[in-house]
BANUBA-141906 format. One record per residue (C-alpha): residue in one letter; chain; x negated, z, y. Coordinates in Angstrom, 1 decimal, padded with zeros to 4 digits. Example, Ala and Ser with C-alpha at 12.3 -4.5 7.8 and 13.67 -1.06 7.14 Angstrom:
2
 residuo cadena   east     up  north
       a      A -012.3  007.8 -004.5
       s      A -013.7  007.1 -001.1
//
This chain:
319
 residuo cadena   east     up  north
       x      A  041.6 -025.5  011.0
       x      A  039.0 -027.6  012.3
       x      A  038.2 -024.9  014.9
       x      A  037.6 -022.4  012.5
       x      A  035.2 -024.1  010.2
       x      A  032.1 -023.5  011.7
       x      A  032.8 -019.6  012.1
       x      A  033.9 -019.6  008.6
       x      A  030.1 -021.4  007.7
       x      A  028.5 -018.8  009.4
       x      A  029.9 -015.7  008.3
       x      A  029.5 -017.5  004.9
       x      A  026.1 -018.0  005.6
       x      A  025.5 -014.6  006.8
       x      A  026.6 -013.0  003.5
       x      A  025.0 -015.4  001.3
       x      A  021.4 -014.4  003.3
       x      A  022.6 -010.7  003.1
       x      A  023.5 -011.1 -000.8
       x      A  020.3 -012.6 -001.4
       x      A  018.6 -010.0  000.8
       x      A  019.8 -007.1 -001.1
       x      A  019.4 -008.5 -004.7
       x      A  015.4 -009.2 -003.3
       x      A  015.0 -005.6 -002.2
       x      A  017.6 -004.2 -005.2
       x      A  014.6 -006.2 -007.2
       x      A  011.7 -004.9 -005.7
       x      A  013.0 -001.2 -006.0
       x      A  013.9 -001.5 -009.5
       x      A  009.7 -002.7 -010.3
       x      A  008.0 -000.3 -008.2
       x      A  010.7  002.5 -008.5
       x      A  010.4  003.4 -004.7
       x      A  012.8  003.1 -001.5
       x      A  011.1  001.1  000.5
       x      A  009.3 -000.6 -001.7
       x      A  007.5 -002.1  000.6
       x      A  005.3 -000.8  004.1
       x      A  003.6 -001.9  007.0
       x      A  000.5 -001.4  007.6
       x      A -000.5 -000.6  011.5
       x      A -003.9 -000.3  011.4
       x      A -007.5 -001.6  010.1
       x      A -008.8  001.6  008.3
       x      A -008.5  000.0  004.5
       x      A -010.0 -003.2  005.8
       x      A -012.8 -005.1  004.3
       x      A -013.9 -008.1  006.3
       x      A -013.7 -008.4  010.1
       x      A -011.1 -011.7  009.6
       x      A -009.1 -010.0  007.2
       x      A -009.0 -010.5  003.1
       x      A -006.6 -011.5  000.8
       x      A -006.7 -008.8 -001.9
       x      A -007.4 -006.1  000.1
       x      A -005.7 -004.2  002.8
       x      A -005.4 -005.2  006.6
       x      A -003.1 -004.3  009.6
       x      A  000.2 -006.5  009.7
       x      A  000.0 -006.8  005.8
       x      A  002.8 -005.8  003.5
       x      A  002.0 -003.6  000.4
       x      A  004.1 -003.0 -002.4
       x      A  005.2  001.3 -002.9
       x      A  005.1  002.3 -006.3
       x      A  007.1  006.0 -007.3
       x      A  004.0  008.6 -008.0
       x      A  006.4  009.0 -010.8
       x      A  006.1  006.2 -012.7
       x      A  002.5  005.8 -012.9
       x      A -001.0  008.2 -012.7
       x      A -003.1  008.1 -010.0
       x      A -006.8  007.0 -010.6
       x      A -009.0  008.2 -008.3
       x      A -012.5  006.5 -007.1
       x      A -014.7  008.9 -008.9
       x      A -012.8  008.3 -012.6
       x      A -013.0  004.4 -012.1
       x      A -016.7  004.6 -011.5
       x      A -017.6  007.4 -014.0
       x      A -018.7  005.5 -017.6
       x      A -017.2  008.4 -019.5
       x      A -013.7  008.3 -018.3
       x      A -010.9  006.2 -020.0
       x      A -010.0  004.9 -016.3
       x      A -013.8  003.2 -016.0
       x      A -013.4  000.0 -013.9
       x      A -009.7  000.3 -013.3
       x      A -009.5 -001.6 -009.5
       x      A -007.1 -001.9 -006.6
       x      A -006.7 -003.7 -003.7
       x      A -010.7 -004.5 -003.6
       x      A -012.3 -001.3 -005.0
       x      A -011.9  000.9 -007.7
       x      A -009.5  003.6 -007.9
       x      A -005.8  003.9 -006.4
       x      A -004.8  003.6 -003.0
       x      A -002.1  006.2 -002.0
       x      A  000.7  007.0  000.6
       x      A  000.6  010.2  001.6
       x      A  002.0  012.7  004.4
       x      A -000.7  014.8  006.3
       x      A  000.1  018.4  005.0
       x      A  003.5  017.3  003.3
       x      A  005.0  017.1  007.1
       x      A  007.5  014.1  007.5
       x      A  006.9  014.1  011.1
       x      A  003.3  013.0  011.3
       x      A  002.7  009.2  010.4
       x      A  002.0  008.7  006.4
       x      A -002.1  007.9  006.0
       x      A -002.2  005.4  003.6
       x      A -006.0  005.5  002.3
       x      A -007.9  005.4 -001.2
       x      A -007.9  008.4 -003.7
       x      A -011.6  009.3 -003.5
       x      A -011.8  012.2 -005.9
       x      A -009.4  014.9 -007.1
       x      A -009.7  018.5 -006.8
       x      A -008.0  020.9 -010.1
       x      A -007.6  024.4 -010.4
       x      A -010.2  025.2 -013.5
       x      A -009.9  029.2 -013.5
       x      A -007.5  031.2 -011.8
       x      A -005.9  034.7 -012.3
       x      A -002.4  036.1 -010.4
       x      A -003.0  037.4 -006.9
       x      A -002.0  041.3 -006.1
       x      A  000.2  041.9 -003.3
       x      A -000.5  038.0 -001.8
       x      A -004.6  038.9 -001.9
       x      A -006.8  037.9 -003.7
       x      A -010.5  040.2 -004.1
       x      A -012.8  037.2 -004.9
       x      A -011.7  033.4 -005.0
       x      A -009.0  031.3 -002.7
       x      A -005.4  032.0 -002.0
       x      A -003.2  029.1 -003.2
       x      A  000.3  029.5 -004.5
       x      A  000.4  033.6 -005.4
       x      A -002.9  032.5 -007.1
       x      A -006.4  033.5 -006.8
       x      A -008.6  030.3 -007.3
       x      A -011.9  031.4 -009.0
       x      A -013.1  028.2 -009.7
       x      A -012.8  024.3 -009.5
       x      A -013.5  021.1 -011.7
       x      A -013.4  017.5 -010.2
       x      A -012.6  014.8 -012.4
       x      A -015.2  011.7 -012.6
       x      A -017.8  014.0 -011.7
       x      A -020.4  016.4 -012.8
       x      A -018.4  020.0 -011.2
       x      A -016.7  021.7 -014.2
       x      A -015.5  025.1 -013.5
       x      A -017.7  025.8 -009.9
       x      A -017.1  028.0 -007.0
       x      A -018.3  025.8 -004.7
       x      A -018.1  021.7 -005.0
       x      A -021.4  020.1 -004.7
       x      A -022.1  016.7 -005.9
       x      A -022.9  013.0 -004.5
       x      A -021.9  009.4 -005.2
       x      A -024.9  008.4 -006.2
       x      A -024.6  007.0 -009.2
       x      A -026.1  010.2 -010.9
       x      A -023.6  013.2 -010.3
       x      A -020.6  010.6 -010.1
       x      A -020.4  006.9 -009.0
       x      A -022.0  004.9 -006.1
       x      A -020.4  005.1 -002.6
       x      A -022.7  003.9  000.0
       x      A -022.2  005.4  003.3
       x      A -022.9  003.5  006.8
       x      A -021.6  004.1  010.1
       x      A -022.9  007.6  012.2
       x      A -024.3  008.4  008.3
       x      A -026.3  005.9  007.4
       x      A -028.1  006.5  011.4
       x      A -028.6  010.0  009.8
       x      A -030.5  008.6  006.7
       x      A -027.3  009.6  004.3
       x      A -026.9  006.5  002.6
       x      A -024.4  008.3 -000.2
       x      A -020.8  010.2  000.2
       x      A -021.8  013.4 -000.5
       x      A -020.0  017.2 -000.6
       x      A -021.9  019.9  000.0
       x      A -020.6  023.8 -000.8
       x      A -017.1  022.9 -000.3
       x      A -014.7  025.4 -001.1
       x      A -011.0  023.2 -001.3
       x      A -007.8  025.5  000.7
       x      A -006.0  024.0 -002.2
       x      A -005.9  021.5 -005.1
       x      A -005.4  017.9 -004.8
       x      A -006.9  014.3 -003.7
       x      A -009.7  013.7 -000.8
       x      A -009.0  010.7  000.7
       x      A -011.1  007.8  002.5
       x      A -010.4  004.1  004.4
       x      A -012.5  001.6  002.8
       x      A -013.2  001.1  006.1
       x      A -013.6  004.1  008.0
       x      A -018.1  004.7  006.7
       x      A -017.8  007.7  004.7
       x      A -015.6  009.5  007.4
       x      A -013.1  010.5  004.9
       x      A -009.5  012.6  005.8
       x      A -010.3  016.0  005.1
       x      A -013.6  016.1  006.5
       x      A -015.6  017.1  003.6
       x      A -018.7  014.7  004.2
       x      A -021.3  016.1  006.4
       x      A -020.6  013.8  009.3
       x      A -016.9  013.2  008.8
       x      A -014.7  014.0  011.7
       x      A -011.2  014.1  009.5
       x      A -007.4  013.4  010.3
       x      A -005.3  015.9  011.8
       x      A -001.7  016.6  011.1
       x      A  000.9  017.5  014.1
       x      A  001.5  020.7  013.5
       x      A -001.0  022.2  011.1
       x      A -004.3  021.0  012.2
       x      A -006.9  019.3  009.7
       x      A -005.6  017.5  006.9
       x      A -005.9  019.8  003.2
       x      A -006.5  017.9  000.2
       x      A -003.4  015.7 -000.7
       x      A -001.7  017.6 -003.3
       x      A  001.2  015.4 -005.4
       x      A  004.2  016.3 -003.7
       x      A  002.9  015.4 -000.4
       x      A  002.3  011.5 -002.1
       x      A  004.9  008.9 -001.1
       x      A  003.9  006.7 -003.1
       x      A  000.8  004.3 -004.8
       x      A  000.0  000.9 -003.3
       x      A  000.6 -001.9 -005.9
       x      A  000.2 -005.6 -004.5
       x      A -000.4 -006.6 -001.2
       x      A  001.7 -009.4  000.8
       x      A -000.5 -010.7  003.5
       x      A  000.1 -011.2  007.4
       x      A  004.3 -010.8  006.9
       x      A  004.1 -007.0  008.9
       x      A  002.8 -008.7  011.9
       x      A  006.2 -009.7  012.7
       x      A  007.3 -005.9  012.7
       x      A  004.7 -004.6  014.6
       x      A  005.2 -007.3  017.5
       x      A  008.0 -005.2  018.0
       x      A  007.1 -001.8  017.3
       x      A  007.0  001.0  020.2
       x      A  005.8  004.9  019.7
       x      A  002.7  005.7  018.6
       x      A  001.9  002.4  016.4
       x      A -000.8  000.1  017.6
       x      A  000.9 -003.0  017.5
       x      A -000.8 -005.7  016.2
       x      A -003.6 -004.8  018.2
       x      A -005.9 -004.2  015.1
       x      A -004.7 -007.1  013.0
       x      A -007.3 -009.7  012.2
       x      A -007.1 -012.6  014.3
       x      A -007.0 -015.1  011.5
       x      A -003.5 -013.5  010.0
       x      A -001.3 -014.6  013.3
       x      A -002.5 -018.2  012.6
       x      A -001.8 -018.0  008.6
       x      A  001.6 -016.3  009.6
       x      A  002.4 -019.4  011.6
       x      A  001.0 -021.6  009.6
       x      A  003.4 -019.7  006.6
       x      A  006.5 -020.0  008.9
       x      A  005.8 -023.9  009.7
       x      A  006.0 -024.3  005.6
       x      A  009.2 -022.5  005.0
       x      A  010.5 -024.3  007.8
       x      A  009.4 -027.7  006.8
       x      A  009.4 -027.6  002.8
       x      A  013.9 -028.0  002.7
       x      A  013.0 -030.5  005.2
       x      A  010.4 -032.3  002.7
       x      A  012.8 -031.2 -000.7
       x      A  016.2 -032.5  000.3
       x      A  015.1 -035.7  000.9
       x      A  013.5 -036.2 -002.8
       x      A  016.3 -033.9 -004.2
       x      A  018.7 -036.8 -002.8
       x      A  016.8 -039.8 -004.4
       x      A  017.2 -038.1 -007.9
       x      A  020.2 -037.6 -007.7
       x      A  020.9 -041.1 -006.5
       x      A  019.1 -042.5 -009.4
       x      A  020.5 -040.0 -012.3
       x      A  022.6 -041.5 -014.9
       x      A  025.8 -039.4 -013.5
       x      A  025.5 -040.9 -009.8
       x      A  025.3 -044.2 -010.9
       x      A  028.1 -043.9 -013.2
       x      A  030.0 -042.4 -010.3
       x      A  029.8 -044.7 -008.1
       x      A  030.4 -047.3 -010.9
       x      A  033.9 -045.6 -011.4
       x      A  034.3 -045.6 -007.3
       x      A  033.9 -049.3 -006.9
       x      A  036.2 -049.8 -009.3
       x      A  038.9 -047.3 -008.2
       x      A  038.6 -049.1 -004.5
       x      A  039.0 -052.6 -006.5
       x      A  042.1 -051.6 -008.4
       x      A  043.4 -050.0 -004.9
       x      A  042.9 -052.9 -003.0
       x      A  044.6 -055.4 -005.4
       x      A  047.6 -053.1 -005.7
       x      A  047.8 -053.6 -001.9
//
């Protein structure tokens, strides 16, 4: 019997932190809707501030997934735009909605996830004949004839043009290779979309945004189908809800492939994480201490050990 004790503590203690595992994730799915509900991120693209930010997004932070389902996505260009119901709607340190998305809808390629910029809509369109189309763009057995972007001033154009300037849509300043090039304002220039859907940018990355669509933007490729398109919705995984700083370090200490490793996570996060490890360490250590002397001097403990000493008297006089 005495043997088995301490394996019968452990596997109890294993299934207690397994239980209270799975209610914490069974939790965290049922608020944001999503499985995971939570990602990694690997590398410094959405950062703000060179020692990391609390609020915003760095490498080896944890963000919350929400389900595209369960709410709308607000991009950059509606949250800046007076006009729009969505004016002055922020996330995770600037306006507009930070989304998960895979490059071209492949599941093979590593998810991007970087702020909704602006959205691209279908605003005319007629059927294509025979899968071509005599004037306009090819998407989905339709002919394209013109666009609209939300936010913005381009209702119904062939071609997008427009800058965030604070005149054809909000301000987005531009540094970087830009900035060297006297462009101090994102910008898009006769820019005819392959298909609807979201233009994408890292807070940090200076105007360079995924799909190229800047002047000096280089874009993100996919694996197997070259530059990245605009995101349309079923390529979106999911929209970034709170962040939970420096706890992904841990996972990308470990992680192998193509992931950076925590070789772009801010210096200053691998001291808070240790610093937030010493705490959870030390705080039952502080707690069950104080925990004991209440309970020592509650009304019930006394009385206790009232009835104790006399039980022991009783006992001993019957002997």
């Amino acid at each position: 019997m005495g043997e088995s004790d301490p394996v019968r503590t452990l596997l109890r203690e294993i299934v207690l932190a397994i239980g209270m595992i799975s209610i914490l994730v069974m939790a965290l799915w049922a608020h944001t809707g999503s499985m995971p509900p939570l990602v990694v991120v690997e590398s410094n693209s959405m950062q703000h501030d060179s020692n990391g930010e609390i609020g915003t997004i760095d490498a080896g932070d944890l963000v919350l997934v929400h389900s595209p389902d369960s709410k709308k996505i607000i991009t950059f260009a509606e949250a800046t735009n007076p006009d729009s119901p969505d004016y002055g709607y922020e996330s995770l340190g600037m306006e507009g909605d930070v989304i998960i998305y895979e490059r071209n809808g492949e599941t093979t390629s590593t998810p991007i996830i970087h702020r909704a910029l602006f959205k691209i809509i279908v605003a005319e369109n007629v059927d294509a004949v025979d899968g071509e189309c005599e004037s306009g763009t090819l998407w989905d057995d339709i002919c394209v004839l013109t666009w609209s972007v939300p936010g913005t001033n381009q209702v119904s154009v062939e071609k997008i043009n427009f800058t965030f300037d604070g005149d054809d849509a909000g301000k987005y300043s531009c540094g970087g290779v830009a900035a060297q090039h006297g462009s101090s304002w994102f910008s898009v220039e006769n820019y005819t979309p392959a298909n609807p859907g979201y233009i994408t940018l890292g807070d940090n990355n200076d105007c360079n945004d995924d799909q190229g669509v800047f002047e000096f933007a280089q874009g993100l490729s996919s694996l197997h189908s070259g530059m990245i398109r605009p995101v349309q919705n079923e390529w979106v995984i999911g929209i970034s809800g709170a962040e939970i700083p420096w706890l992904g370090t841990v996972k990308l200490m470990v992680s192998g492939g193509d992931s950076p490793g925590v070789s772009q996570v801010p210096g200053p996060s691998f001291v808070f994480l240790i610093a937030f490890i010493g705490v959870i360490l030390v705080t039952p250590m502080l707690i069950e201490p104080l925990f004991n002397r209440i309970l020592r001097n509650s009304p019930e403990m006394i009385e206790a050990e009232r009835e104790n000493a006399i039980a022991k008297i009783y006992s001993s006089e019957e002997e």
